[in-house]
C-alpha positions in Angstrom: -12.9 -21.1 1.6 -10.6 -22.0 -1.4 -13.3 -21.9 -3.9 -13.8 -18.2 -2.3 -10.3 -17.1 -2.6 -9.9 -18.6 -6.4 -13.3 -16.8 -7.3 -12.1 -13.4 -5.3 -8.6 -13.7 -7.4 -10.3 -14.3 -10.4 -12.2 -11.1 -10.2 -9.2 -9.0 -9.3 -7.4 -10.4 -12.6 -10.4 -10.2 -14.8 -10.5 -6.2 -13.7 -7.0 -5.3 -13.9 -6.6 -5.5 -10.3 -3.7 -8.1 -9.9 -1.7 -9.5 -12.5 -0.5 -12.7 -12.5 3.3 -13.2 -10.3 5.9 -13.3 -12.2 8.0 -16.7 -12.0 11.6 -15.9 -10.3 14.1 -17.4 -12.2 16.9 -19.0 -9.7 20.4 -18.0 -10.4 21.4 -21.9 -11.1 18.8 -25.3 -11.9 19.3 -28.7 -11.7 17.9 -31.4 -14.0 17.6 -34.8 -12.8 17.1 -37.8 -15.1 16.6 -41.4 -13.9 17.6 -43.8 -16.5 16.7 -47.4 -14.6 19.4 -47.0 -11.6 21.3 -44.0 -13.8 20.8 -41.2 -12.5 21.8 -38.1 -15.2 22.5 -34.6 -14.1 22.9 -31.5 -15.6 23.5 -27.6 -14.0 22.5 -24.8 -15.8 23.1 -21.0 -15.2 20.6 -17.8 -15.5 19.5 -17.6 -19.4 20.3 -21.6 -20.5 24.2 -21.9 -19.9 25.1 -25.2 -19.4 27.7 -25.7 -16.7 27.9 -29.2 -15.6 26.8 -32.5 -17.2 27.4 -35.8 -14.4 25.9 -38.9 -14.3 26.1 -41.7 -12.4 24.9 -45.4 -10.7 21.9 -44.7 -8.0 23.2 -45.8 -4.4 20.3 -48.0 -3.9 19.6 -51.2 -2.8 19.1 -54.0 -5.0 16.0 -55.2 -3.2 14.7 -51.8 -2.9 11.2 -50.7 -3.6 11.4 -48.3 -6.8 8.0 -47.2 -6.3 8.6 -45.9 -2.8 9.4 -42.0 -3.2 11.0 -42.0 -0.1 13.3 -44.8 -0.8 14.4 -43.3 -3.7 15.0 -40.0 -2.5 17.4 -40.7 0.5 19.1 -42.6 -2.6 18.9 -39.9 -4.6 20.4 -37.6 -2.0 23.4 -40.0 -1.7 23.8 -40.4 -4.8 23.8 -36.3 -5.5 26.6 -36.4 -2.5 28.6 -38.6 -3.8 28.8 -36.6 -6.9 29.6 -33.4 -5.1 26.5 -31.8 -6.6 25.0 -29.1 -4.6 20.7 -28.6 -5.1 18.3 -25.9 -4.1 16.0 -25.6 -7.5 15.4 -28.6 -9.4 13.5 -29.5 -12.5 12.6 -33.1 -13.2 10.2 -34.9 -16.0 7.5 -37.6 -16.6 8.2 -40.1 -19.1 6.5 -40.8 -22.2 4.6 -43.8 -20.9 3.1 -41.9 -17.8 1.6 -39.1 -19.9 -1.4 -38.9 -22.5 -1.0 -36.6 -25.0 -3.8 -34.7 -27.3 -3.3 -32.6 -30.0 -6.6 -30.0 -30.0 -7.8 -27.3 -32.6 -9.8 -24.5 -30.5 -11.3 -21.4 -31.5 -8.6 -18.4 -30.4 -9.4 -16.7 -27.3 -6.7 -14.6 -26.3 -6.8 -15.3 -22.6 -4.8 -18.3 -21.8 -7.1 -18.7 -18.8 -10.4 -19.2 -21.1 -8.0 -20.8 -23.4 -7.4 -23.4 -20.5 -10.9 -24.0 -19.7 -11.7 -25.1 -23.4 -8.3 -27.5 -23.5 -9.9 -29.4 -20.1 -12.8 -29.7 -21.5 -12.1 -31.0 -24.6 -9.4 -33.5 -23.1 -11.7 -34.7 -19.8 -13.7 -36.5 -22.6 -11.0 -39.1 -23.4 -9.5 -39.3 -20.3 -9.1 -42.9 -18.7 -9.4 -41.6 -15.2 -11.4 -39.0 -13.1 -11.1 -35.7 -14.3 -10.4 -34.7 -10.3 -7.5 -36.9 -10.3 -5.9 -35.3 -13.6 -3.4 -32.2 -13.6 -3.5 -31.0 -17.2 -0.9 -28.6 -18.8 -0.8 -27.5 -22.6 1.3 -25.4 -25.1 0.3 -23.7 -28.5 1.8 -25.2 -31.2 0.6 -23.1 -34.2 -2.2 -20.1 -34.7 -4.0 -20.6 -37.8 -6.3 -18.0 -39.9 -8.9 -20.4 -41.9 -8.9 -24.0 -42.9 -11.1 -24.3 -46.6 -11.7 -28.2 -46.9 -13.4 -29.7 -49.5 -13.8 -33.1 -50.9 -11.2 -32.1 -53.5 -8.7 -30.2 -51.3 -7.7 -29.5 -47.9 -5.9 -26.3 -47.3 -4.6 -24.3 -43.5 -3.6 -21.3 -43.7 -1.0 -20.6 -40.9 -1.1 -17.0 -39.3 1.9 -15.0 -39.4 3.4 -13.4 -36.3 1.2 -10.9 -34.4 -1.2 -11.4 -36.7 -5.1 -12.2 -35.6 -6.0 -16.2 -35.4 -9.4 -17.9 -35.5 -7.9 -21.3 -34.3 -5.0 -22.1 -32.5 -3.9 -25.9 -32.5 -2.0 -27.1 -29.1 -0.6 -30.2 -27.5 -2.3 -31.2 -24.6 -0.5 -33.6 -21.8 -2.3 -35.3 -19.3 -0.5 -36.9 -15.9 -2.5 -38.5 -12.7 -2.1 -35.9 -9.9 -0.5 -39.2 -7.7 2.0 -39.2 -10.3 2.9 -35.0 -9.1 2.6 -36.1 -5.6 5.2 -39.1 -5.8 7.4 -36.4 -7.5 6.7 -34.0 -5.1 7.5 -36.5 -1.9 10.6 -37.6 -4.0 11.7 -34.2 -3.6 11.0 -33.4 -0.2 13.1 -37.3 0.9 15.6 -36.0 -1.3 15.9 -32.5 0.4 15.6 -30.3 -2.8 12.8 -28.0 -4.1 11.2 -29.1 -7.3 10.6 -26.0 -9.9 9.1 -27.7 -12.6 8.1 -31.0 -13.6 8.3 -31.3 -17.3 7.9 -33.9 -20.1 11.2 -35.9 -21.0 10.0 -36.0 -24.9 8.8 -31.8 -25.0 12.4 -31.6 -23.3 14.4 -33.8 -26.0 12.9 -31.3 -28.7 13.9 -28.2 -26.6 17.5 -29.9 -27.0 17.1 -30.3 -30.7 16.0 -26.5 -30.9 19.1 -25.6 -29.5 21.0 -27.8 -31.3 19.5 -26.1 -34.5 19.1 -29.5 -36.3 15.6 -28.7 -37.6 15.5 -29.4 -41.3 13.9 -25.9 -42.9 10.1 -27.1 -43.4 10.3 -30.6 -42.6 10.4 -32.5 -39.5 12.9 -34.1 -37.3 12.6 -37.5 -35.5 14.7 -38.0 -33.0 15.2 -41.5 -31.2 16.5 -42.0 -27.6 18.5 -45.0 -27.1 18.0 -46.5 -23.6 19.1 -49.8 -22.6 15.0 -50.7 -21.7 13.5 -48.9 -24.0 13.3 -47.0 -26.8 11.6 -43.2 -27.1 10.6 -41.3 -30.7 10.0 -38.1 -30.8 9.0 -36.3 -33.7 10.0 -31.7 -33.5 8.7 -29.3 -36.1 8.9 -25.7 -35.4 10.7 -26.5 -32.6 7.8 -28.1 -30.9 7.0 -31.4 -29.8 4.6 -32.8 -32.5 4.1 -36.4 -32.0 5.8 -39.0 -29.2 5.6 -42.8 -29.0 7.9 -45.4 -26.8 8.6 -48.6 -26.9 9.9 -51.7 -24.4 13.2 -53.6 -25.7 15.3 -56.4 -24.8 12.5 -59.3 -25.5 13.4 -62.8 -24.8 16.4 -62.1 -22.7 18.5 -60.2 -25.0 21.5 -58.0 -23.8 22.3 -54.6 -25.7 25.3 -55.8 -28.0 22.7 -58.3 -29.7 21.5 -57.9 -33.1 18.0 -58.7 -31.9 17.6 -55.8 -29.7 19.2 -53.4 -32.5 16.5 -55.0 -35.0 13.6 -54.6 -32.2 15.1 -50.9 -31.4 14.6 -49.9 -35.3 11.7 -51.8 -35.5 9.9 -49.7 -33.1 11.1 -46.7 -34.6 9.9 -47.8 -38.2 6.5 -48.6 -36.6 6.3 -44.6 -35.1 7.0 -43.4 -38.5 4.4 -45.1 -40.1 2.2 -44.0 -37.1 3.4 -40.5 -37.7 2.4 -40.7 -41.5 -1.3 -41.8 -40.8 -1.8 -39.4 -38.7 -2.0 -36.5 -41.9 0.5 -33.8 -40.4 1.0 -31.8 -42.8 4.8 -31.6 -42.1 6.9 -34.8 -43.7 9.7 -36.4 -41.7 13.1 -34.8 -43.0 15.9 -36.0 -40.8 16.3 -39.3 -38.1 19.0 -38.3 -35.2 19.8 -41.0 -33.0 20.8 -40.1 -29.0 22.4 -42.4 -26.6 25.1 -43.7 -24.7 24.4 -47.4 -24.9 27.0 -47.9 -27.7 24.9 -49.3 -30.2 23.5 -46.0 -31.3 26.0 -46.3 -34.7 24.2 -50.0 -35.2 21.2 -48.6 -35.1 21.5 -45.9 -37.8 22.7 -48.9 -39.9 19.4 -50.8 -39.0 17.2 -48.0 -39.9 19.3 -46.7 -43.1 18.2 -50.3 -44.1 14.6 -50.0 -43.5 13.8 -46.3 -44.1 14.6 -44.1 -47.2 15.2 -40.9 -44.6 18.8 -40.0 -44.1 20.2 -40.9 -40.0 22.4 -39.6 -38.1 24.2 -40.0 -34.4 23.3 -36.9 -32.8 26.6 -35.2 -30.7 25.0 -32.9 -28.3 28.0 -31.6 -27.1 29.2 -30.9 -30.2 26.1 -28.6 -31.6 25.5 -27.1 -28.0 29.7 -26.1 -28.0 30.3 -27.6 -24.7 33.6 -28.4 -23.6 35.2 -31.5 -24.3 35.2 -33.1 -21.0 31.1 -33.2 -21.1 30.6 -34.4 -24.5 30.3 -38.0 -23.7 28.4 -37.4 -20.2 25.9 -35.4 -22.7 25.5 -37.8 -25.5 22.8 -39.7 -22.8 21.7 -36.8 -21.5 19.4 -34.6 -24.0 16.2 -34.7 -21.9 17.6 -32.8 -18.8 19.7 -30.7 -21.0 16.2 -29.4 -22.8 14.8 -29.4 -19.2 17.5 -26.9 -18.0 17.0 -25.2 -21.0 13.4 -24.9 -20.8 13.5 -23.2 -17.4 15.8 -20.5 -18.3 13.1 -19.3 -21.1 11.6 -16.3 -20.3 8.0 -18.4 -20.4 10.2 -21.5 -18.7 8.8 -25.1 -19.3 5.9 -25.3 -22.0 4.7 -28.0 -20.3 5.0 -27.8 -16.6 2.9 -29.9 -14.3 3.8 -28.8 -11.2 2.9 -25.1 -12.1 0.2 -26.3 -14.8 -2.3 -23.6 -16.5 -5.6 -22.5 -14.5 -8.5 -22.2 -16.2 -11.1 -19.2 -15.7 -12.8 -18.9 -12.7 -16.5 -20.4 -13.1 -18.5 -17.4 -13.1 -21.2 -17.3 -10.0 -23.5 -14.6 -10.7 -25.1 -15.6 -7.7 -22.3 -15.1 -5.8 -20.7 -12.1 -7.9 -24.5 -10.3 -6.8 -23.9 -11.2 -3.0 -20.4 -10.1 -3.3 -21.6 -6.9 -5.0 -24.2 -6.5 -2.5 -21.4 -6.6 0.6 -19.2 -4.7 -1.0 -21.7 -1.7 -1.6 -22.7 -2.0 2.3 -19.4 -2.1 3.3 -19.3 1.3 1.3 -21.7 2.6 2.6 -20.9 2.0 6.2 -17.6 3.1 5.8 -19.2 6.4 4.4 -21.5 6.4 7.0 -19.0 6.6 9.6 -16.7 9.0 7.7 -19.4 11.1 7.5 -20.4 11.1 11.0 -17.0 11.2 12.5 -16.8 14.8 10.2 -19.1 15.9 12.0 -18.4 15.1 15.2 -14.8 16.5 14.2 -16.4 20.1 13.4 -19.2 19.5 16.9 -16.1 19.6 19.0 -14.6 22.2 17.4 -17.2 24.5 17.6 -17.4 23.0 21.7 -14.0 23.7 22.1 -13.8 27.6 20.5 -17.2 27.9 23.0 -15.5 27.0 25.8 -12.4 28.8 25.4 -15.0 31.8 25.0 -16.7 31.1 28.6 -13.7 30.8 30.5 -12.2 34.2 29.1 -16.3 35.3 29.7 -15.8 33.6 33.3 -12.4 35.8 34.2 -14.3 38.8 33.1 -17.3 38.4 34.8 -16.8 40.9 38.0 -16.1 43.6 34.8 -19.7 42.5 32.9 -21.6 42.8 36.7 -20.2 46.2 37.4 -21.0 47.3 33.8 -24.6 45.8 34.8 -25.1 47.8 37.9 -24.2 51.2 36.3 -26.4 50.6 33.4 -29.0 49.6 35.7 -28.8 53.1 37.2 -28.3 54.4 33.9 -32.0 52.9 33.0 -33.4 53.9 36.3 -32.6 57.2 35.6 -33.8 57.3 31.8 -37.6 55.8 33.3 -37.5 58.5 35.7 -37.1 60.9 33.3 -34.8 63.2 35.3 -31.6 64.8 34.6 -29.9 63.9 38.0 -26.6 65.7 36.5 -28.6 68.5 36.2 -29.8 68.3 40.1 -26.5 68.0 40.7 -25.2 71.1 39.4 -28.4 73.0 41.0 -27.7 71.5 44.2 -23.7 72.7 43.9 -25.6 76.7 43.2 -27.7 76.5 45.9 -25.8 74.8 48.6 -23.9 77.6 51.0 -19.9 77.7 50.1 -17.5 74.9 50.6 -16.1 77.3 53.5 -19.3 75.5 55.6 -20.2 72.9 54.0 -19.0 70.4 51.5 -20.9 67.3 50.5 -19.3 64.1 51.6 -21.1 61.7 49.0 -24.5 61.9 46.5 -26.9 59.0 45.8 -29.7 58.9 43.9 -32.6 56.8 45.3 -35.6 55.0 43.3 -38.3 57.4 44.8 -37.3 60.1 43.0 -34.9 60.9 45.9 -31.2 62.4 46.3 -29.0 61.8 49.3 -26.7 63.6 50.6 -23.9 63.1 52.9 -22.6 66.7 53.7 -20.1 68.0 56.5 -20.5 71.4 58.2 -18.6 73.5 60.7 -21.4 74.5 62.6 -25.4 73.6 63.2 -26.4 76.5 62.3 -25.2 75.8 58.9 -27.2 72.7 58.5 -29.7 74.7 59.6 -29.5 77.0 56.9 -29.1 74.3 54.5 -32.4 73.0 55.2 -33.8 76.1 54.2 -32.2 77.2 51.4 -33.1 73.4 49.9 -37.1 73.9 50.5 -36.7 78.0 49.3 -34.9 76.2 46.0 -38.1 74.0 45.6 -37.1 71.0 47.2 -38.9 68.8 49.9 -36.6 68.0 52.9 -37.2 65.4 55.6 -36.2 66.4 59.1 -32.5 66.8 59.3 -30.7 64.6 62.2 -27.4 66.5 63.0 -24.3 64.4 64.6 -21.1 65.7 65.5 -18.5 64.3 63.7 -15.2 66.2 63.0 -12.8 65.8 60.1 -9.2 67.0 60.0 -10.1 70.2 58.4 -11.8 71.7 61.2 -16.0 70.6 59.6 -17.1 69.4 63.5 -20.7 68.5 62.5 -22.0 65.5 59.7 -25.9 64.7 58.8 -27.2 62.6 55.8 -30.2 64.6 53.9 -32.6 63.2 52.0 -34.1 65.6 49.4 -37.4 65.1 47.6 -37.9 66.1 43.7 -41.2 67.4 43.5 -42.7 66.5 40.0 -43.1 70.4 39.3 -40.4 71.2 39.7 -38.2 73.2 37.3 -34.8 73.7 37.3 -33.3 77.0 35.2 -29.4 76.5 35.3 -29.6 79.9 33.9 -30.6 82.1 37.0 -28.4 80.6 39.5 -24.7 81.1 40.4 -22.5 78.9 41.8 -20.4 80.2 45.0 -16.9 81.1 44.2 -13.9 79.0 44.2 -11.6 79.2 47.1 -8.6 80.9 46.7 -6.8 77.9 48.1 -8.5 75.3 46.3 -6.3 72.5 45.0 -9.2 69.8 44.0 -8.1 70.2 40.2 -4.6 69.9 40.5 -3.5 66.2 40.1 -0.4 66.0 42.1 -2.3 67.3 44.8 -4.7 64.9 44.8 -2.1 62.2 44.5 -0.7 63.8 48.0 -4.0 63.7 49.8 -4.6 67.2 49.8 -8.5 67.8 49.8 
């Protein structure tokens, strides 16, 4: 699973697709320095301002197990309390004697992730342990252009800023990852959260780049004074070049002896010479001597005895413009004063093992095909079911507008059946090809006046049959009717008379069904209808409204 996620992160950089986070800054950092049982502090603000410089005597035990993280982080915690210093982001470093250091030339890549994976591979070769139980970290020293070498000469041409680089030279710093965990447990007994875990010698030159003590073009060595040990460190171009230590007090010596001065200068003649074998191209210029032992003045002596290069005691409180109060605490204090520093860079520590440098993600085409392969499915699918869910969208849209049409069909329906009926007769009528309106008006000429007669209702039957309904004042009337029907060419089935008055006096009612012969021929021409009534009101609207007949 975590070899998944690194490869899925690495292909989401490598595209553009997330950057790397951007380390927060905290508002205030604390460096801690432990000196044997001294235990060094300073507090710096945002951008490198240096606000407190404390030290003090560790509250621990005499029979105490040093090598016990959580032993010495409860003592660290009381020893922070009874200083009245207040943690949340602390930065801490490993010691010279912990750490193996490499100085590399590598072709320039660009990407400090490639870059990365060509400094662990160069520096797993020497390494005296597994290369799993290393955590590596590295910082460019220099870019450089060409290098022309020849038996007679040997010549590096240094690129400029922003200028392009074949070969970049860097320092390379190697720590156990037991040695990060015992910091990192140290830290959580101690109740703090550790930020960065730096080197003490890359954070004594950050202190001597602030202190701008660099001689112009040559280098500066600068020796740490502890009562145990001695540290040199040699800074050009403000980077950390070359680093040695060395154990003191042999044989039972105290500090104020003349044999631990001589065996203090001693190592530090022995790390110049070192330093001169080694062919850098830039010679030592300047020897500044750090420390609060007391004997740092006795050892500028001893090496201004032994060495040609001119010494000085280095006042870091002095060169940084602290106040006067801290200028003794910070003449033993120069490695957690370039640690604070170093984190309020806008790149923070150049060596930082607990936030070290990743190389590139191994590629797996294997795995970049099946990822590939998944991702286009995935695509696909997805399209899939966009595509159908469109559909479906305009299905049910097209469902819904034809449903709202059947139920507005559905209220109408009683409408579309009446319409049906009368265009059935309609049809009927066109098949039979008669003109029934035609009949009709014949029938009106022919009938005897409405004084006798008026017809109740007409139907037209499919046998080529009309029906009347007619009402009559008296039989001999109907009588007549029969006649004058068969005299105007139609056939008449027997008439059944029944009486039936009305309110206007007709007493006798009889359905007749007349027959259209298929000769027959009706002339609208030579017939005349019978004469209106003098009283009739059957066009006059009102009067119909009224009920008047």
């Amino acid at each position: 699973m975590a070899d998944r996620t690194q490869l899925i992160e690495g292909l989401l950089k490598r595209f553009g697709l997330r950057r790397e986070p951007r380390t927060r800054m905290p508002s205030q950092v604390t460096a801690l320095d432990l000196e044997g049982l001294t235990l060094r502090v300073v507090q710096a603000r945002a951008r490198g301002a240096i606000g407190q410089v404390v030290s003090g005597v560790l509250d621990l035990a005499p029979e105490a197990d040093r090598n016990d993280p959580a032993i010495m982080g409860a003592a660290l915690r009381r020893t922070l309390n009874r200083l009245g210093i207040r943690t949340t982001s602390v930065v801490m470093g490993v010691p010279r004697a912990r750490v193996v250091l490499r100085t590399l030339t590598v072709p320039e890549i660009g990407r400090v992730d490639e870059l990365a994976s060509l400094v662990h591979f160069q520096v797993a070769k020497d390494l005296p342990f597994r290369r799993e139980d290393a955590v590596i970290d590295f910082r460019v020293l220099r870019r450089i252009v060409a290098t022309t070498e020849t038996p007679m000469e040997k010549e590096t041409i240094l690129a400029p800023e922003g200028a392009g680089a074949t070969k970049v030279e860097v320092l390379a710093a190697v720590v156990r990852q037991d040695e990060v965990d015992s910091y990192q447990r140290l830290a959580e007994a101690a109740g703090f959260r550790l930020v960065g875990l730096g080197l003490l010698p890359d954070a004594n030159a950050r202190c001597i780049q602030a202190c701008r003590l660099e001689a112009s073009q040559d280098a500066t060595a600068l020796v740490t004074i502890r009562p145990e040990e001695v540290g040199i460190d040699i800074v050009a171009d403000g980077a950390l070049r070359f680093s040695r230590g060395g154990a003191l007090r042999p044989s039972g010596d105290t500090v104020s002896s003349d044999s631990w001065v001589g065996s203090a200068a001693i190592e530090v003649v022995r790390t110049l010479h070192s330093y001169g074998g080694m062919g850098i191209e830039a010679p030592i210029g300047r020897i500044l001597v750090a420390g609060c032992t007391g004997q740092e003045a006795a050892v500028v002596e001893a090496l201004a005895s032994r060495t040609p290069t001119p010494c000085t005691v280095l006042d870091p409180g002095t060169a940084l413009e602290l106040p006067a109060d801290l200028h003794k605490e910070s003449a033993g204090a120069v490695a957690p004063i370039g640690l604070a520093l170093g984190v309020g860079d806008a790149d923070g520590l150049p060596l930082d093992f607990v936030n070290p440098k990743r190389p590139a993600v191994p590629r797996d085409y294997r795995r970049l095909a099946l990822l590939g392969g998944t991702a286009a499915v995935v695509v696909l699918l997805v399209g899939v079911l966009g595509t159908r869910s469109w559909l479906l969208n305009r299905r049910n849209a097209v469902l819904r507008a034809v449903n709202a049409e059947l139920a507005d069909a559905e209220k109408k329906r009683p409408v579309y059946q009446k319409l049906t009926r009368q265009t059935a007769v309609v049809e009927d009528w066109v098949r039979g090809e008669r003109d029934w309106l035609d009949h009709y008006a014949y029938l009106t000429s022919v009938l005897p006046p409405s004084e006798e007669i008026y017809l109740g209702s007409i139907a037209v039957t499919g046998q080529n049959a009309i029906r009347l309904a007619v009402q009559a004042r008296s039989g001999e009337t109907l009588a007549r009717l029969e006649k004058q029907l068969v005299a105007a060419g139609y056939e008449v089935k027997p008439i059944a008379i029944t009486p039936g008055a009305d309110r206007f006096g007709y007493e006798f009612r009889s359905n007749v069904e007349v027959l259209v012969p298929a000769k027959l021929k009706i002339d609208l021409h030579k017939v005349k209808p019978s004469a209106r009534p003098i009283d009739d009101v059957s066009l006059d609207t009102a009067a119909r409204k009224k009920g008047v007949q």
